[in-house]
N, C-alpha and C positions, 0 to 999 in steps of 0.2 A: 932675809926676806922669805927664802924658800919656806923654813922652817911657821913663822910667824901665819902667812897662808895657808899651809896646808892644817894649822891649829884652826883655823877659821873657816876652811872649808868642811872640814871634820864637825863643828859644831852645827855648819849651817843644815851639814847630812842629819846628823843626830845630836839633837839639840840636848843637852843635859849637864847635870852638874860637872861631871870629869869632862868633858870638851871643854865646858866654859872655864873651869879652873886652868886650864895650859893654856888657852888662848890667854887667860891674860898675865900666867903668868914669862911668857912671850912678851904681851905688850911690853911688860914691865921692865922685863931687862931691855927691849930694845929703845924704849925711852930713857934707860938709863945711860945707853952707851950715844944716842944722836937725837937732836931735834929735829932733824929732816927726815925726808920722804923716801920711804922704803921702796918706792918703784925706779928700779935702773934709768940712768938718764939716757935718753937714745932710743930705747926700748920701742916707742911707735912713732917716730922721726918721721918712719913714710906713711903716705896716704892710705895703702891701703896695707893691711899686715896681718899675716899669716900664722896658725900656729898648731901644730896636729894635736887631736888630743890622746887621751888612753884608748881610744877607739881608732884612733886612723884619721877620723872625719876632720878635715881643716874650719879649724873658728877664725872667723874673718873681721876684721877690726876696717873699717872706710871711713875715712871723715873730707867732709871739703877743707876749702881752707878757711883758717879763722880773719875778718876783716881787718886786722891789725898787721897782717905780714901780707896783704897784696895793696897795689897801689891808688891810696884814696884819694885821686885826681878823675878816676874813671867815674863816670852818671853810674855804671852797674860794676863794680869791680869783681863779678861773680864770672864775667860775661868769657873773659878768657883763661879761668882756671878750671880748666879739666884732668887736671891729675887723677883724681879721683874715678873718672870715667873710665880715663885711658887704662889704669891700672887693674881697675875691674873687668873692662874688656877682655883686657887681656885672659885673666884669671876664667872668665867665665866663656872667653873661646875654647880652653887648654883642655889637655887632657884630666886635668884636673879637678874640673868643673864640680864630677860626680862623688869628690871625694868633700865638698863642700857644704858642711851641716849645717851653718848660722851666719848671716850677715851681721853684723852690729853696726848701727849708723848714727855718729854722733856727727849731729851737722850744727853748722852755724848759716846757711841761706835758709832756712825754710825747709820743708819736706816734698813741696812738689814738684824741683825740679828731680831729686832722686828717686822719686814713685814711677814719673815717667820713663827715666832710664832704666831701671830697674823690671816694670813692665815689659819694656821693649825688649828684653835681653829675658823674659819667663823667668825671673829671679825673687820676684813679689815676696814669694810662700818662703823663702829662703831668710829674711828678717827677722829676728828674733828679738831684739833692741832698738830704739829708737830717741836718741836726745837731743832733743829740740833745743839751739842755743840762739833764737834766733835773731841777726845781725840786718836783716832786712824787712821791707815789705811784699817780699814774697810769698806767692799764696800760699797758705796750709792748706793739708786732705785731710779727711777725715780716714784713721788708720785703717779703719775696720775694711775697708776697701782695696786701700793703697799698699795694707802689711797684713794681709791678712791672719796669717801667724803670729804675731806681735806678741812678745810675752812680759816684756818690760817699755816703758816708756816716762821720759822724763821731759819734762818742760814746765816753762811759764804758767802762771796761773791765770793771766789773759787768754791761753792758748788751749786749755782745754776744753771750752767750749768746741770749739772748730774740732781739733784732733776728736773728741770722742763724739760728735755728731750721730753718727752710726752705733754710738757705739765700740764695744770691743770686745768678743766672744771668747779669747784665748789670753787675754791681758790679765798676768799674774800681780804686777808689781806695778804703780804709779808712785812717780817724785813726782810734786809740784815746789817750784821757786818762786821766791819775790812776792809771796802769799800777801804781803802788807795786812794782817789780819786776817784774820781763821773764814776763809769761804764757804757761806754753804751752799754754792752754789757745786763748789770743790769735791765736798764731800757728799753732796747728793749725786752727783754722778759718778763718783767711784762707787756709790751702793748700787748702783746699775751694773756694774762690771761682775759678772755671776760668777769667775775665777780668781776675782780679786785677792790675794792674801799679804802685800806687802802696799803698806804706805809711809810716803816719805812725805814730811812738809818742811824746809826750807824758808831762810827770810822774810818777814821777824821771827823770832819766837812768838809763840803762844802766850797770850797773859792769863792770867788765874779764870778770870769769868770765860775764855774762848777753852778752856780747858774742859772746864765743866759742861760746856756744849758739846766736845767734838767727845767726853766719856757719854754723853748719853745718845748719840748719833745713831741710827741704824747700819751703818758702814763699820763699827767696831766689832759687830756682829759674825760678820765675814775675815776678820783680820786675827793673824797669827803674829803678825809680823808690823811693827812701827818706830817712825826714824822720826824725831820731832828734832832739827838740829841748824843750828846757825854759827859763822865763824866766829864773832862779837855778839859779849850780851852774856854767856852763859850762865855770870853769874847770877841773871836777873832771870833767870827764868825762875815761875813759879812751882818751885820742889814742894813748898807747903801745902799748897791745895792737890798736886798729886800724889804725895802721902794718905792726905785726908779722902781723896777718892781713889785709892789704890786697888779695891777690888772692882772698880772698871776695868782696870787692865792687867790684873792677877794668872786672867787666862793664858796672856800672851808666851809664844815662846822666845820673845826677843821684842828688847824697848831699848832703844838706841834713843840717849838723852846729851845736852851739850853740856862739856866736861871740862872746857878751856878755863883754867883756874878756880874753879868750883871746888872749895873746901875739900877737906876728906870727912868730914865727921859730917855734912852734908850728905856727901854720898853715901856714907855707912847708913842715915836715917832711912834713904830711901830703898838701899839694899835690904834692909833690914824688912820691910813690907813687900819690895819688887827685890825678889833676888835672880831673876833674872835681867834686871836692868844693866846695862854697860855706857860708860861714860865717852865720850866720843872729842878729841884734841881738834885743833886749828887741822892739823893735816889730814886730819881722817884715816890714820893708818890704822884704827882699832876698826876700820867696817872693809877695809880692800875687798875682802873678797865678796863682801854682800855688795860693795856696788859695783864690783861687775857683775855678779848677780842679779840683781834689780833695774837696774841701767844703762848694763854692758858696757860703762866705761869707770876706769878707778880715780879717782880724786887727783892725781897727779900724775896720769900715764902721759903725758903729753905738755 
């Protein structure tokens, strides 16, 4: 796993032909030795998880709990899980506090109970991630307020109306999920985000004619970086019409496209015009490090 990350973070630094040859050829042996998931099992078991980087600075992983492992007999079964709290308390009583560079918050209640705690404790500016997984009716903020710092965020396509209300001045990277067809509601507000450089669209795929819309979009304008990917389907994604409009996205330095049993002589056609295109498996182990990058949480850390 070491090896395979640091191939991926290496590209994600400087993007070019020799990073991206080791990265995959990484992928490739370690597809050949496992079909599972290259992230330790255990690895972020507790709520809140620590980890120093080459700096010293501790990057901070919080998540609540997901609504499948507390008890769905309660009206609010959010009401008495404070793990998450307690443990950040703690963290941000200690002497430690100072040595603390980034929040990352993958939540499944909602975001506004973590905005208030997170305020109350002057920890706001401290967020750098934010994934919206959301399991209730609980209210959303609008980030630009609640995270002020905010440089990735992931959520529902329902949800960014509310989350990006404001706006989002420091928001580098947006996933949206569950897209049920190409939003331009979706994409006109990510051309609002002035720091915009990475998008992610998630569930369904794209079909041929939503393609053609989201190449001629003024938000492609702003983007270096895009994830168009779903677990199922990938065969059926349209490769032909993004061939046939491939200097839409010629510029990019990175097009993460879905790979789960998708030919080889398919991919060859579209490497062949996007050579920097990369194919993307059921587990996602070929993007680990770009979605902790993007979304601060990896595809199966948890």
């Amino acid at each position: 796993m070491a090896e395979v990350l640091e191939a991926e973070c290496a590209r994600l630094q400087n993007p070019g032909a020799g990073t991206r040859a080791r990265e995959r050829a990484l992928l490739e042996a370690a597809h050949s030795r496992s079909q599972f998931s290259l992230i330790p099992s255990g690895l972020f078991d507790q709520n809140v998880t620590t980890f120093a980087d080459a700096e010293g600075a501790l990057q901070v992983w919080a998540y609540d709990d997901d609504i499948v492992t507390l008890d769905d007999h309660e009206p609010n079964p959010w009401t008495d899980s404070v793990d998450m709290e307690k443990q950040l308390t703690a963290l941000l009583a200690s002497p430690q506090r100072h040595r603390v560079g980034a929040i990352r918050l993958p939540l499944f209640e909602g975001s506004a109970r973590a905005a208030a705690f997170l305020a109350g404790h002057r920890a706001a500016s401290l967020v750098s991630h934010l994934d919206v997984r959301n399991q209730s009716k609980t209210v959303l903020v609008p980030v630009a307020s609640a995270f002020p710092k905010l440089r990735g965020l992931s959520c529902g396509k329902n949800e960014v109306a509310t989350l990006l209300a404001e706006g989002a001045p420091e928001l580098e990277s947006l996933v949206v999920r569950s897209m049920r067809g190409l939003s331009a509601e979706v994409l006109d507000a990510a051309a609002c985000l002035p720091k915009l450089r990475h998008l992610g669209l998630r569930s369904p795929l794209p079909r041929g004619e939503e393609l053609a819309v989201l190449s001629a979009h003024p938000v492609m304008n702003q983007l270096t970086s895009l994830k168009l990917f779903d677990v199922n389907g990938a065969d059926r994604f349209p490769f032909g019409a993004l061939v046939e409009r491939h200097e839409a996205f010629a510029y990019l330095t990175r097009l993460d496209l879905p790979g789960h049993l998708v030919p080889e002589d398919v991919r060859a056609r579209v490497r062949k015009v996007l050579p920097e295109a990369g194919f993307v498996t059921w587990a996602r182990r070929e993007t680990m490090a770009l979605d902790f990058e993007t979304t601060g949480w990896g595809a199966a850390a948890r």
